[in-house]
Structures are given as structure tokens and as C-alpha cells.
N, CA, C and O atoms as a GROMACS GRO file, in nm:
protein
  340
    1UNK      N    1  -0.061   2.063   1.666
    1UNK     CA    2  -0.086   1.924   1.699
    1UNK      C    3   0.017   1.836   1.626
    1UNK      O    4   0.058   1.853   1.511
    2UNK      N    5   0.063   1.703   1.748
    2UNK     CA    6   0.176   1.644   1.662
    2UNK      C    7   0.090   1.485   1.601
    2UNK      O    8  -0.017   1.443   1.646
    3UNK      N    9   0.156   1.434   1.513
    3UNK     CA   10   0.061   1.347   1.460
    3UNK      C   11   0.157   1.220   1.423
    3UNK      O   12   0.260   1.270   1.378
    4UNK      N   13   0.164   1.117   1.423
    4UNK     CA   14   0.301   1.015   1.426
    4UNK      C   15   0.244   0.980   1.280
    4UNK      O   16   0.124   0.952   1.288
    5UNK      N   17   0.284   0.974   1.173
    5UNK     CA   18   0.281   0.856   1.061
    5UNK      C   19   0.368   0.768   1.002
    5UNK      O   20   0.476   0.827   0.990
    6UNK      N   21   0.376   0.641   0.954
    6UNK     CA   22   0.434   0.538   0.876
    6UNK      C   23   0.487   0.599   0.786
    6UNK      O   24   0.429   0.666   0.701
    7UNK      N   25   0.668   0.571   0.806
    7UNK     CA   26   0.714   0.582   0.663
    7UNK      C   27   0.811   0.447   0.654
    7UNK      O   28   0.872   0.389   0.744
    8UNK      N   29   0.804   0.426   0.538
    8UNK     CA   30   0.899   0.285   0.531
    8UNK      C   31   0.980   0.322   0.523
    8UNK      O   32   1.023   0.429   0.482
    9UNK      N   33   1.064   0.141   0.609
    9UNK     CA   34   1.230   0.166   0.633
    9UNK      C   35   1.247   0.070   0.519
    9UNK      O   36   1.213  -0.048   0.510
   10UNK      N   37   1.317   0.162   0.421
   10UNK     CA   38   1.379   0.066   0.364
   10UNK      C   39   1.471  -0.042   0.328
   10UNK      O   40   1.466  -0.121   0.233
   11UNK      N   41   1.565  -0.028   0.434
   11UNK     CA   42   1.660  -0.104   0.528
   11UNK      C   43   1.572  -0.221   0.537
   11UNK      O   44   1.550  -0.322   0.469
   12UNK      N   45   1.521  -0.158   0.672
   12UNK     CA   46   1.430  -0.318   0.691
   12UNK      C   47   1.337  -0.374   0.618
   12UNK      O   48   1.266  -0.463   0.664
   13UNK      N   49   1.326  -0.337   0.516
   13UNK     CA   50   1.196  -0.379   0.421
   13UNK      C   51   1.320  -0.479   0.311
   13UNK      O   52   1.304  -0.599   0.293
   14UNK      N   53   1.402  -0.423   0.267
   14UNK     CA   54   1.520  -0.499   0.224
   14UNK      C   55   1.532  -0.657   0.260
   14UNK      O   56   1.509  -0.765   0.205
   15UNK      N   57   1.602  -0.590   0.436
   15UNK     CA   58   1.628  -0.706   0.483
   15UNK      C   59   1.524  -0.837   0.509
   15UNK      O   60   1.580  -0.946   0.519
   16UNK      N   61   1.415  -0.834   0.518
   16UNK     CA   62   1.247  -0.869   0.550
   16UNK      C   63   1.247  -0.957   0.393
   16UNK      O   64   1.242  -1.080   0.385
   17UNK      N   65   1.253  -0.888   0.307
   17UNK     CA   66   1.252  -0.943   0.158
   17UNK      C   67   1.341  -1.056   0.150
   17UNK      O   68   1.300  -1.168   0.119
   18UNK      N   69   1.481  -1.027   0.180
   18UNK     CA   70   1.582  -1.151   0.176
   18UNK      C   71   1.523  -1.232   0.248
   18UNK      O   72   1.496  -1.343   0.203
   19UNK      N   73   1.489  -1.197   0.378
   19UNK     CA   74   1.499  -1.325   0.466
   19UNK      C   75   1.355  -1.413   0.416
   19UNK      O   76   1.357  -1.536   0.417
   20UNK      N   77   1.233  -1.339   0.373
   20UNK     CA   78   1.132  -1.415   0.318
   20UNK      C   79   1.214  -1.500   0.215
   20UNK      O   80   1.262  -1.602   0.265
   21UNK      N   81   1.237  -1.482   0.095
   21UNK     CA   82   1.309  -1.541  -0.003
   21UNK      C   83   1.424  -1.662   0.086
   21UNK      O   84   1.421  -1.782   0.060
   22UNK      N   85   1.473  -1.630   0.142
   22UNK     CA   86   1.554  -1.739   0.195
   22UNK      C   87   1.478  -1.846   0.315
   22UNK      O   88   1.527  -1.954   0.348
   23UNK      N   89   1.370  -1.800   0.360
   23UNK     CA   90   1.255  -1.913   0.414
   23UNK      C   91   1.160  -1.989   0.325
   23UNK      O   92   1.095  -2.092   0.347
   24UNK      N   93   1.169  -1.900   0.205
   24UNK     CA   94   1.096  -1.969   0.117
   24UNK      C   95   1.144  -2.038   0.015
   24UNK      O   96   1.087  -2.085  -0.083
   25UNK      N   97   1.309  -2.043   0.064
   25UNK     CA   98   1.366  -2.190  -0.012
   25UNK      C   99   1.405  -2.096  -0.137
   25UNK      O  100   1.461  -2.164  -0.223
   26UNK      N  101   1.396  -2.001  -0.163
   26UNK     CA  102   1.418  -1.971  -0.331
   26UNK      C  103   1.561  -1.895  -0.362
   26UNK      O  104   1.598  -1.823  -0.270
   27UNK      N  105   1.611  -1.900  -0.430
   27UNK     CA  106   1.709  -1.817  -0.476
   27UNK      C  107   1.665  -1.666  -0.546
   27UNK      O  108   1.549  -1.637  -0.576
   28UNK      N  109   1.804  -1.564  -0.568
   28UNK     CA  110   1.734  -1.512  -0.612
   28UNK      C  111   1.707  -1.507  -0.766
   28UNK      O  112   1.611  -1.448  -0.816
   29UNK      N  113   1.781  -1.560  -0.819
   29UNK     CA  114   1.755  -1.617  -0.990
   29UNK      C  115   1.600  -1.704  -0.974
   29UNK      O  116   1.534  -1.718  -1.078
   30UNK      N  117   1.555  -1.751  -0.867
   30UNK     CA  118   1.462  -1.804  -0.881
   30UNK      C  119   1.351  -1.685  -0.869
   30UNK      O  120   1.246  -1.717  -0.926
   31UNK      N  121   1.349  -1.589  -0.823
   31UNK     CA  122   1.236  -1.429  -0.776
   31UNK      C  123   1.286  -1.440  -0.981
   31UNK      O  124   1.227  -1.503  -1.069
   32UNK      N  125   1.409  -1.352  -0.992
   32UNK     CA  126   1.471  -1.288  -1.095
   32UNK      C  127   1.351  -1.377  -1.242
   32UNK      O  128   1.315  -1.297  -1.329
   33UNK      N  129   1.296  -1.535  -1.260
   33UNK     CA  130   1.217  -1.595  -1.282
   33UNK      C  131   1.131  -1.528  -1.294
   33UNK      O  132   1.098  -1.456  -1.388
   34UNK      N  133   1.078  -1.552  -1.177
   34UNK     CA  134   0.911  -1.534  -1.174
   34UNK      C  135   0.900  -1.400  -1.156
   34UNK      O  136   0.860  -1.399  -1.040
   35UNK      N  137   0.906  -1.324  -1.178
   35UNK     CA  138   0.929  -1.189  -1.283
   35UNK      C  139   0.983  -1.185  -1.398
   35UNK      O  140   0.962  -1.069  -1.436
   36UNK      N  141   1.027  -1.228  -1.462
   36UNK     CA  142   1.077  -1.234  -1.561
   36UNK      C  143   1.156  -1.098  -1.583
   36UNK      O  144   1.112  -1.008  -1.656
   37UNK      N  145   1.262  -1.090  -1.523
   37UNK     CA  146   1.356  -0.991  -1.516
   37UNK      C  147   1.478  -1.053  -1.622
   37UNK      O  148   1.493  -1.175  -1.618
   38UNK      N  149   1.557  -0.983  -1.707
   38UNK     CA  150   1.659  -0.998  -1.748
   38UNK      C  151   1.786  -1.063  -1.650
   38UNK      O  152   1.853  -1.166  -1.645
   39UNK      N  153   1.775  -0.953  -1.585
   39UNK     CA  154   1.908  -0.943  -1.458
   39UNK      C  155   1.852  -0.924  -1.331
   39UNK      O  156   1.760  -0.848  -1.302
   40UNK      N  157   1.925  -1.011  -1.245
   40UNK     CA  158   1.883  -0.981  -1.120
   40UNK      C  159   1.893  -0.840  -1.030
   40UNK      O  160   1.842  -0.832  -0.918
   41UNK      N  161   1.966  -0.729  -1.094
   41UNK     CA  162   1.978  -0.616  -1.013
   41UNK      C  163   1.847  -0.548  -0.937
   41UNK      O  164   1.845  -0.506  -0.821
   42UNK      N  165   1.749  -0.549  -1.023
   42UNK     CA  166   1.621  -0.530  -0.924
   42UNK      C  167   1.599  -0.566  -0.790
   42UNK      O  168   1.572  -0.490  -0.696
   43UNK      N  169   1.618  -0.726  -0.787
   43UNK     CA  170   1.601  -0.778  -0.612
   43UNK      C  171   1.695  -0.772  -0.568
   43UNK      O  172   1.669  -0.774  -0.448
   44UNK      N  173   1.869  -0.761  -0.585
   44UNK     CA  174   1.938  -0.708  -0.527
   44UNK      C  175   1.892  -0.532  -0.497
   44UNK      O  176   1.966  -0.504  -0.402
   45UNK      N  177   1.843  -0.456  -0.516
   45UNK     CA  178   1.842  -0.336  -0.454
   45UNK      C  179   1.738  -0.358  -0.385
   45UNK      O  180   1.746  -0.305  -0.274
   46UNK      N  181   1.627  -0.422  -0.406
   46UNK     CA  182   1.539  -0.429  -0.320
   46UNK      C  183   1.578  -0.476  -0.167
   46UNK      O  184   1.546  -0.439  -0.054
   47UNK      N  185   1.680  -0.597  -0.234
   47UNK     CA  186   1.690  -0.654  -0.087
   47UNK      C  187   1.837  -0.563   0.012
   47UNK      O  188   1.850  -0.570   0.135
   48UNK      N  189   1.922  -0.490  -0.074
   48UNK     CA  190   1.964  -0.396  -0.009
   48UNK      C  191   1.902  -0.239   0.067
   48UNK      O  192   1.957  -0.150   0.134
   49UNK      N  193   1.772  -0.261   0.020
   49UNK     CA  194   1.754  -0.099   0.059
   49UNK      C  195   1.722   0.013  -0.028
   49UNK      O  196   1.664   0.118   0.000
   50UNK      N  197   1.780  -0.034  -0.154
   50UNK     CA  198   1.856   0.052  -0.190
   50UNK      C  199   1.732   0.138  -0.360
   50UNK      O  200   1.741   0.219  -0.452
   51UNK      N  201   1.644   0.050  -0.302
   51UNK     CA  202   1.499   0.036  -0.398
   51UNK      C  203   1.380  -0.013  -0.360
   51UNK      O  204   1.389  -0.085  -0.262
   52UNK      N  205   1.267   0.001  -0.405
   52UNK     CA  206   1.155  -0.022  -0.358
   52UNK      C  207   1.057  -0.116  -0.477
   52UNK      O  208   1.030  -0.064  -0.585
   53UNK      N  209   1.014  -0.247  -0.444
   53UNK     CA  210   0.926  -0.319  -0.581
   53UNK      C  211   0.828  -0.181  -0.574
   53UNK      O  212   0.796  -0.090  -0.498
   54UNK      N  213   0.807  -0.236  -0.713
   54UNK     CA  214   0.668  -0.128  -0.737
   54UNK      C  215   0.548  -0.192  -0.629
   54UNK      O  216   0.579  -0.282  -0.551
   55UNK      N  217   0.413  -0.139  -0.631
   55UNK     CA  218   0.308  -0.164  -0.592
   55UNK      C  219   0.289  -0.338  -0.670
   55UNK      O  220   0.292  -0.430  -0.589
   56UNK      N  221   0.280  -0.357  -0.744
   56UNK     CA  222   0.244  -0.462  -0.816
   56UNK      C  223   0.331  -0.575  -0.803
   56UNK      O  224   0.301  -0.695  -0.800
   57UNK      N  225   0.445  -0.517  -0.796
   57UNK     CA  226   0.608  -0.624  -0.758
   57UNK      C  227   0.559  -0.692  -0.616
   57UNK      O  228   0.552  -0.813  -0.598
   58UNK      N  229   0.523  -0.577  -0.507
   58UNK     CA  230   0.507  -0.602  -0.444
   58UNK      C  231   0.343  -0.698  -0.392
   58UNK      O  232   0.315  -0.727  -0.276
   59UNK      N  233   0.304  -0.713  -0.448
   59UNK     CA  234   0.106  -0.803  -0.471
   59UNK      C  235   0.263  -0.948  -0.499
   59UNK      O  236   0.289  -1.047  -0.432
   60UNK      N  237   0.319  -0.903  -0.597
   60UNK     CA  238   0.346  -1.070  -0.651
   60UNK      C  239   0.454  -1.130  -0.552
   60UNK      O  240   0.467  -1.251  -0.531
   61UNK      N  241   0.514  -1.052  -0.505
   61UNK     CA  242   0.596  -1.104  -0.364
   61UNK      C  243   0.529  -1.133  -0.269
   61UNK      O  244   0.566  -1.232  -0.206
   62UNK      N  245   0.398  -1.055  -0.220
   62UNK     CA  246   0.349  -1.124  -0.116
   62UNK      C  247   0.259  -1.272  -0.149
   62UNK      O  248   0.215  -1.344  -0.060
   63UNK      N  249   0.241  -1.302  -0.308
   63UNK     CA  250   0.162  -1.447  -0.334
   63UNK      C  251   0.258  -1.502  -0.312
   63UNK      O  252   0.251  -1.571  -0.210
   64UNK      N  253   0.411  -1.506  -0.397
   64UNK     CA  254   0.507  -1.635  -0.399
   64UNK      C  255   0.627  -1.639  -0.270
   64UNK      O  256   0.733  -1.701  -0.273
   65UNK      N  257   0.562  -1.532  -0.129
   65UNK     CA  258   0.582  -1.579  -0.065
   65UNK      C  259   0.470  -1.636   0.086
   65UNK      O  260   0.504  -1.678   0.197
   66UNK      N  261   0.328  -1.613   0.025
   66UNK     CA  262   0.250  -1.668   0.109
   66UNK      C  263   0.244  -1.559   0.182
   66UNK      O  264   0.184  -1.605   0.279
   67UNK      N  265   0.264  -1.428   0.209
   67UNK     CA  266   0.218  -1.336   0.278
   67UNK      C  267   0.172  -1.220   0.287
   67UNK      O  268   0.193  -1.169   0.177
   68UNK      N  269   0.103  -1.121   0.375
   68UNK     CA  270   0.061  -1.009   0.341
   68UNK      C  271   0.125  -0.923   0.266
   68UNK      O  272   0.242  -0.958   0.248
   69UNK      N  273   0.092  -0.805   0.206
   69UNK     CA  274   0.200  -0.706   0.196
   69UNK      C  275   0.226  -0.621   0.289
   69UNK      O  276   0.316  -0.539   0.277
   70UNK      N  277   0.144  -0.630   0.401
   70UNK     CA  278   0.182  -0.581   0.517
   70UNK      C  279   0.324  -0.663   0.569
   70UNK      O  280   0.426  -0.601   0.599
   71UNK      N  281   0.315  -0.785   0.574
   71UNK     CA  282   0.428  -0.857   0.604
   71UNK      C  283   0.552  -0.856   0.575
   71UNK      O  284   0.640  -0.907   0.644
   72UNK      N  285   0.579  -0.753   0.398
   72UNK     CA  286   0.654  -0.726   0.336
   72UNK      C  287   0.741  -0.595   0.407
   72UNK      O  288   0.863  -0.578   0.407
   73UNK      N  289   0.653  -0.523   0.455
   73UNK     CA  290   0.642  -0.421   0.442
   73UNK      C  291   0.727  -0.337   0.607
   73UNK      O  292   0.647  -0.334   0.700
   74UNK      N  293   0.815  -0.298   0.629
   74UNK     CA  294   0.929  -0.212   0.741
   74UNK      C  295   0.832  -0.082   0.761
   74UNK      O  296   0.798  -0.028   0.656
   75UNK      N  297   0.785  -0.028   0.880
   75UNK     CA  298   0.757   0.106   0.851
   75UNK      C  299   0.830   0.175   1.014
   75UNK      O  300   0.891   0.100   1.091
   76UNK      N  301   0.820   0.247   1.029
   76UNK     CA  302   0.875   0.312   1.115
   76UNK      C  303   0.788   0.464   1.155
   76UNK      O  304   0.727   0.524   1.066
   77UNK      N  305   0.789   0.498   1.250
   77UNK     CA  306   0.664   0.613   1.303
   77UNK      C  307   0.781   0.766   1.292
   77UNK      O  308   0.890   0.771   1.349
   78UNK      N  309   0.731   0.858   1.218
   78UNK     CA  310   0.777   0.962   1.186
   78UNK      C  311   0.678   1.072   1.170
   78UNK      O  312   0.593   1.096   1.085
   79UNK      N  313   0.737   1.160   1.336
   79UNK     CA  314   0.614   1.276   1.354
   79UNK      C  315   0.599   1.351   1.247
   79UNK      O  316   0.689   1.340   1.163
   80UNK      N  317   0.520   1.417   1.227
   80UNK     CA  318   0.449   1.507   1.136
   80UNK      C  319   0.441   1.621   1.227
   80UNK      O  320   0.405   1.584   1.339
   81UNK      N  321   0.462   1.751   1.219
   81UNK     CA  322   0.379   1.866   1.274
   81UNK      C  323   0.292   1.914   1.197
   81UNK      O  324   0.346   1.954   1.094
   82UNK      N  325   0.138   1.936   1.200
   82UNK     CA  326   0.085   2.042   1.148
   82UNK      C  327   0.104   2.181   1.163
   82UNK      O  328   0.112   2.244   1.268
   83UNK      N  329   0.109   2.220   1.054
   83UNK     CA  330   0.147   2.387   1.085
   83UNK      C  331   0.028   2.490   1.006
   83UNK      O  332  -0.022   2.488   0.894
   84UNK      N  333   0.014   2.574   1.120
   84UNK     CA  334  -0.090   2.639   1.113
   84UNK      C  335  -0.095   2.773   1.038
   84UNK      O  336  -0.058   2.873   1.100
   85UNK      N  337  -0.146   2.784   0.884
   85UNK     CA  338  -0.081   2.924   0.841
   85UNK      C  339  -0.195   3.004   0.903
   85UNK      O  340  -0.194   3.127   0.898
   0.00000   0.00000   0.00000
């Protein structure tokens, strides 16, 4: 039996992140803030792809940008086979 499940794109979960942040007026020294990050390299990989917020990163991105974390969130459908030993 084939079975489709969600895996995130992180591409588009990237790109989804910038473009929230840039509807929501903010820079990213302004995210880099309200986290209180040293350096901004974190939301640069995030918003490249190239990384994933944690679970919790992600709760505080979806308050300071007003949306789900579903909203945050790229997934893409990737079959599964069960295999039968």
C-alpha cells in the first residue's frame, strides 16, 4: 500500500518566511531583535532554505507575524511505500 505524507520544502518555507517578514514591514535585524540573536545568520538560513527555526522559533514567528504555523510552514506530498517483511 502506497501512502502520500508531508515533508517540508524547505525552499519554500524559506522563501514564505522572507516574504512574511517583508509584509510585515520588518527587517531582518528587526526578527534578529526579537530573538535576541547576536547575528543575524540564523534568519538568513532560514530564509534561504538552508535551515529550519526550531519548534519554538517557529510559535514566535507565527505571533510576530500574525499567523499560523501552518502558514509558516512549505510541505510537499512524498509517497511512502509500506513494506511488508
Amino acid at each position: 500500500m502506497n501512502k502520500n505524507i508531508p515533508v517540508i520544502d524547505m525552499n519554500g518555507t524559506g522563501k514564505r518566511i522572507m516574504q512574511l517578514r517583508i509584509d510585515s514591514g520588518l527587517s531582518v535585524r528587526d526578527l534578529q531583535d526579537v530573538f535576541g540573536f547576536g547575528t543575524p545568520q540564523a534568519i538568513y538560513k532560514w530564509q534561504q532554505g538552508a535551515a529550519m527555526p526550531t519548534l519554538d522559533n517557529l510559535i514566535v514567528l507565527a505571533a510576530v507575524f500574525d499567523v499560523s504555523v501552518d502558514d509558516i510552514l512549505v510541505t510537499k506530498a512524498q509517497q511512502m511505500m509500506q513494506v511488508i517483511a
